[in-house]
N, C-alpha and C positions, 0 to 999 in steps of 0.2 A: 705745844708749839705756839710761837708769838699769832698774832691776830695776822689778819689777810691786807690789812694797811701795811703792816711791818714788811712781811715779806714782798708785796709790789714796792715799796720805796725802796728798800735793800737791795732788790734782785741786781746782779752783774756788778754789783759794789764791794763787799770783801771778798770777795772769790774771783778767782783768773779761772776763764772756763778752757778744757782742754781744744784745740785746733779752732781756735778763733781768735782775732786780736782783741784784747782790752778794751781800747778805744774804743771799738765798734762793739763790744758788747754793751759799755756803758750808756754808749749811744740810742742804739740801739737792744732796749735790754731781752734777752729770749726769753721763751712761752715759759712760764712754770707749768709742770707737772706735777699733780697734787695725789692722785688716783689711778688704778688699773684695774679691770676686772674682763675678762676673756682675753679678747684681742685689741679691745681697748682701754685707752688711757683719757683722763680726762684733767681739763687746764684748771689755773686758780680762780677762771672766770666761769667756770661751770662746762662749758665746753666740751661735749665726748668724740673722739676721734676714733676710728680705726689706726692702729698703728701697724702703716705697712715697714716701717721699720727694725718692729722685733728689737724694741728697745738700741743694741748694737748689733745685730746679725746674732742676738743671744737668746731671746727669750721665745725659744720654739714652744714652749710647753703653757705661752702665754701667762694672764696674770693673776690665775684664781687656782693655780695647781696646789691644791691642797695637802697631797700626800708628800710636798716639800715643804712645805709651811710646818708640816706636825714633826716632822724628821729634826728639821732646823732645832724645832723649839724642845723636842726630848730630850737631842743630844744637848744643847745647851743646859738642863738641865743634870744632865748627867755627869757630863766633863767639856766646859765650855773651850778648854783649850788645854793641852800640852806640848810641847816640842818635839821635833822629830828628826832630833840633830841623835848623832852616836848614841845607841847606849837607848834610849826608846821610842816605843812607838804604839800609835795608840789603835783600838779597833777598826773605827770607821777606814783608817786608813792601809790597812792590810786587806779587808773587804773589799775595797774599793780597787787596789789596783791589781788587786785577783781575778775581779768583774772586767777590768779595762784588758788585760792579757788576753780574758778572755771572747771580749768584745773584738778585739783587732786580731787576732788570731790568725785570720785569712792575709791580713799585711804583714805578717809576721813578726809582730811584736810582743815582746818576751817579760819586760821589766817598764819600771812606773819611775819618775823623779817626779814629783812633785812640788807645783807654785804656786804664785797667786793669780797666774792671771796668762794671755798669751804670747807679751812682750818678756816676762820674764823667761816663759816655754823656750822661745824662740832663742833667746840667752844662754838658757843652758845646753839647748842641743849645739849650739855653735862652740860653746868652751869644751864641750865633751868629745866634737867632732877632733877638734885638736890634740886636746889627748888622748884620743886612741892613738893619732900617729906620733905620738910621744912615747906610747907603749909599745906601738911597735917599731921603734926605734927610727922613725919616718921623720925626725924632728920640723926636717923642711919644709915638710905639707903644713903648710899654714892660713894659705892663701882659699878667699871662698868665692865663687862663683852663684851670679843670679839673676833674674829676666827682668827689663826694664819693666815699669809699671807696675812689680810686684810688693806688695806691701807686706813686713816683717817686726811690725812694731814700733817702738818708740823709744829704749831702750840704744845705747851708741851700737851695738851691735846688731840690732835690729836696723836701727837709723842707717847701718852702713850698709846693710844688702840691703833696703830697702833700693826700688829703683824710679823712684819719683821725686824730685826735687824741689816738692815742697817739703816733705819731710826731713830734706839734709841743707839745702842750702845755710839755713838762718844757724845751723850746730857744726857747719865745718872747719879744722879736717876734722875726717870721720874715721875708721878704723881702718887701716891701711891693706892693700891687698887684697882688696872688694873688687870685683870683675863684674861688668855686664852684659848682654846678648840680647838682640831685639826679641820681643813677649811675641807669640805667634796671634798679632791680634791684626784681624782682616782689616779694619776699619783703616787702621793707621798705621805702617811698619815701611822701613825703610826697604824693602823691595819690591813696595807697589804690586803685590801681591794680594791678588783676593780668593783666591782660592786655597780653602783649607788646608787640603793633605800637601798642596806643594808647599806650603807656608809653613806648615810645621817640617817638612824637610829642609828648608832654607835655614830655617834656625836652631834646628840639630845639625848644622853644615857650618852654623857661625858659631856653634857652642866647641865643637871637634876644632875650628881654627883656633879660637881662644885659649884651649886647651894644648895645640900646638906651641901657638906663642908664648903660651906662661910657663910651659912647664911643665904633663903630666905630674911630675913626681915632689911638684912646689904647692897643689891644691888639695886641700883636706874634703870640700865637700863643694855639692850644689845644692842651693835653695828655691824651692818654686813653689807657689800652691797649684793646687791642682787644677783649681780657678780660680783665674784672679779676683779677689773681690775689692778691696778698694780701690783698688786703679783702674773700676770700671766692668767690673763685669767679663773680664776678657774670656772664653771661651774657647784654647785649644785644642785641636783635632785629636782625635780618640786617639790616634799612632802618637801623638808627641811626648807625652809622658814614656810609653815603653820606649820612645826612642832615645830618648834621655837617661834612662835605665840603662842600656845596651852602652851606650856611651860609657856612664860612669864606671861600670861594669869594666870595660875592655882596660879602662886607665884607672883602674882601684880608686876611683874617688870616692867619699860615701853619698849619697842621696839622702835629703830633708824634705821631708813632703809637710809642708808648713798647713797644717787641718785645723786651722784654729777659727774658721769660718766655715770651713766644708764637713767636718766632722758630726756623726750624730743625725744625719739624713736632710740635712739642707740642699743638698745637691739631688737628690732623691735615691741616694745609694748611701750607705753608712758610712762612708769615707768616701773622698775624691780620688784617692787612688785606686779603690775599688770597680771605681768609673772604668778605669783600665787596666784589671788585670797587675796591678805593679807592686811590688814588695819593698817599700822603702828600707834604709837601714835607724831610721829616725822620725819619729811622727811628734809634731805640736799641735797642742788640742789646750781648750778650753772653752771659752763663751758657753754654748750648749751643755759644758759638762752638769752644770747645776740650772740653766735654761736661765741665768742671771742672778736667781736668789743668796748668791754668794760668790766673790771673788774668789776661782779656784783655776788650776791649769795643771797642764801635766806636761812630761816631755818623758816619750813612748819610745823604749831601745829595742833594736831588732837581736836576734839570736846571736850574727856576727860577731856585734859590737859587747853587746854582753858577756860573750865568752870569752872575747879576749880580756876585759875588765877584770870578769871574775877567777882569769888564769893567772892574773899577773902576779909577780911575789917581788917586784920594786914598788919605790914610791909613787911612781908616777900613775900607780892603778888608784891612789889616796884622792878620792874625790873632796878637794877643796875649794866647794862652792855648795851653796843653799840658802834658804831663804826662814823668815822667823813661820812665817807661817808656814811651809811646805807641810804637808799632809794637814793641812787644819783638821781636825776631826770634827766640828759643824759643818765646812766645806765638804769635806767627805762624806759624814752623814747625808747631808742635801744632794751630793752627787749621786750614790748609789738610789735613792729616791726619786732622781730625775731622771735616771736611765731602765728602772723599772719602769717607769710611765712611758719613756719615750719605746721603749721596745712595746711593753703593752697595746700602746696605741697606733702602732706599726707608722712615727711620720715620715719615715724614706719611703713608705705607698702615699701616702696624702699627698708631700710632697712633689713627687714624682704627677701626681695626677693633678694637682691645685697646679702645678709649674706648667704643664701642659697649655692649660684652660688661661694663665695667664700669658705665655706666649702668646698665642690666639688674639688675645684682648692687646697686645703690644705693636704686631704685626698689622692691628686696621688703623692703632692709634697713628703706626709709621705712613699708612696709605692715608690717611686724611689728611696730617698737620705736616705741612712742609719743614716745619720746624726739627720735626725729628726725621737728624738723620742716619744713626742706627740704633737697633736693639738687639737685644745678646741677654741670654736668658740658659737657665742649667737648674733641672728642679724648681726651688722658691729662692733663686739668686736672677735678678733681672736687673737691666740698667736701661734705659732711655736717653743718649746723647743728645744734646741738642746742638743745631748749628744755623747759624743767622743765614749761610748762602750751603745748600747742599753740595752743587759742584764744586766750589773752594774749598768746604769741609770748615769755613770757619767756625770757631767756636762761639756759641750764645752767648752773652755777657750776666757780670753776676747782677744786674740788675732785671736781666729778662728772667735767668732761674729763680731768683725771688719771686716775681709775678708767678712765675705757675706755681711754687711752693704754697705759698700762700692765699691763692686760689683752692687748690685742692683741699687746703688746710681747710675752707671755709665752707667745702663740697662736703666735708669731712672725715678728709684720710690726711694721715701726719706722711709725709714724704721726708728724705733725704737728698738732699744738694752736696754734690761735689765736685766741684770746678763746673764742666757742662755738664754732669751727667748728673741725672736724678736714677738712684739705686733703692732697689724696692727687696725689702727680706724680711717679708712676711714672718708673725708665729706661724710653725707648721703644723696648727690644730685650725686652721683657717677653711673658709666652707666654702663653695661654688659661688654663693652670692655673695658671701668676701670680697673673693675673686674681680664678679662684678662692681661692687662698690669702689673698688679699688681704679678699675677701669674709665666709669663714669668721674671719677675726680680729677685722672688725667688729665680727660675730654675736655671737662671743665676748665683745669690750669692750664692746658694746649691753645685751649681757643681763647682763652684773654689775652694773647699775644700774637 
């Protein structure tokens, strides 16, 4: 690697970084990360942080998991790459989505596609939700429904359920036939609505209208996570998923329960659907699957959908779509690797118990700093909204979220800024006093403003 001159004069110079402008990177150029070892990472200036960010909602397993590290580099050794188009397929990756079958089991998922990543996840279960009803002769169902503020990738079909408009603005139009329903999120929803369980029946009451209006028999599927995670942490009431279920259910639509953040015990349950009891007909997963040390994703078919696939004797059961990488077998390798460890070290209990200990810590940060006017927390998924007037609800400006970013940064915990909310997701190998450090550089980046 060039020297450390090289890289501070280059940084934000040939490279466009993902969800940020140009200009303002070059301007402004971001932290280099040079190092990782636990739960922390450390800059090109020597610098050790706690990373309450889990790299992207990915790196549960932190950054010294060893028994991925040796996985990676045997199989690399062994057979660094083959294809997994017609015709073959390699080890790692029949293990692997024999371990995922069996891992989801209780969501009822049967059969594995394989990607790089959770935008393409997302990709494939939305072309495959299509053709099913191509197979079953449903040509019409084409149309997909999904919740504002819910985040699907970056991919145009991802782009188009996505329900945040900073994601779609600047790439429209977008894929036609995209429906959306207000997110059951207390904070902010157009029926002024703060009470949970009424608020997730309001918007399984807007989803059954929408459903009215478009069409039963025009819409292929719904898209939801089971928490929202970039649009904020949103947190719907236990009843709303199965109510969503029932729905889709009565009007044969399929159900996507997009796990590509919640997946693997970030939620403190091995899936977000889990949370409630629900059986989707389509699971997207990734990030956790290998805990970051390799771009890998998966898109999870339920029993249903699978058997009508594997009934079919036209063309239209001809899956044409995939990816060069799909089943990488170092990916895979490092996944089964990663999910040994993650079961081994049980972090849907860590989680579940660190998530606790950090709502806790969230809750006094709300009652001290006026600034923050809510928090929304699920396992090691927490956000902190900020807002310049709490009765207005207005939002912080990105010059305030910098100050506390960069505050904490110097407390030393790395945070995440997104619009007003600061989103904290922890690795879920993270200790009690984590917890507290994490806490304390809030305090810190709260009170400098």
């Amino acid at each position: 690697m060039r020297d450390i001159n090289f890289l501070t004069e280059t940084n934000a110079k040939p490279i466009w970084h993902p969800m940020a402008h140009p200009a303002e990177m070059r301007a402004n150029p971001p932290k280099i990360i040079m190092k990782g070892e636990g739960v922390t990472v450390t800059d090109i200036d020597g610098n050790s942080v706690l990373d309450a960010v889990g790299g992207l909602w990915n790196v549960n397993l932190g950054y010294s998991c060893d028994p991925i590290k040796k996985a990676i580099a045997d199989q690399l050794g062994a057979l660094p790459y083959y294809s997994g188009f017609r015709g073959t397929s390699t080890g790692p990756s029949i293990e692997l989505a024999y371990e995922l079958s069996e891992w989801f089991e209780p969501e009822g998922m049967v059969r594995t596609f394989f990607t790089s990543g959770g935008s393409d996840s997302v990709e494939t279960a939305l072309r495959l939700a299509r053709q099913y009803w191509k197979i079953r002769g449903q040509g019409d169902r084409t149309k997909f429904l999904a919740l504002k503020k819910g985040y699907h990738g970056t991919h145009f079909g991802g782009a188009s359920v996505n329900g945040n408009a900073n994601f779609r603005r600047n790439y429209e139009p977008l894929l036609p036939g995209v429906f959306h329903i207000p997110a059951p999120w207390t904070f902010r929803n157009p029926f002024d609505e703060a009470d949970p369980a009424r608020l997730a029946k309001l918007c399984a009451k807007a989803l059954e209208d929408e459903i009215a209006f478009q069409g039963g028999d025009t819409i292929a599927a719904f898209i939801m996570e089971p928490v929202l995670g970039a649009g904020g942490v949103i947190v719907p009431h236990e009843s709303f998923m199965p109510l969503v279920r029932e729905i889709c259910d009565r009007h044969e639509i399929l159900l996507i329960a997009d796990e590509v953040v919640t997946g693997f015990g970030r939620s403190g349950e091995w899936s977000g659907s889990r949370l409630s009891g629900v059986k989707p007909d389509f699971m997207t997963i990734a990030k956790a699957i290998t805990s970051g040390y390799f771009p890998l994703g998966a898109t999870l078919i339920g029993a249903k959908v699978a058997d009508v696939f594997e009934a079919d004797k036209t063309s239209f059961g001809s899956i044409g779509h995939g990816y060069t990488y799909s089943g990488h077998p170092v990916g895979c390798a490092a996944g089964l690797a990663a999910l040994a460890e993650t079961k081994r070290l049980r972090l849907n209990e860590n989680a579940a118990a660190r998530g606790s200990e950090l709502a806790a810590v969230l809750e006094g940060l709300k009652a001290r700093h006026a600034i923050v006017g809510d928090v929304r927390y699920k396992g090691l998924m927490a956000a902190l909204e900020l807002v310049s007037d709490r009765a207005t609800k207005k939002p912080a400006d990105k010059k305030t979220m910098a100050v506390v970013s960069e505050a904490a940064y110097e407390a030393g915990v790395m945070l995440r800024v997104s619009g007003n909310n600061i989103i904290l997701s922890p690795p879920l190998i993270i200790s009690a006093a984590d917890v507290a450090k994490i806490g304390e550089a809030l305090d810190a980046g709260l009170s400098k403003v």
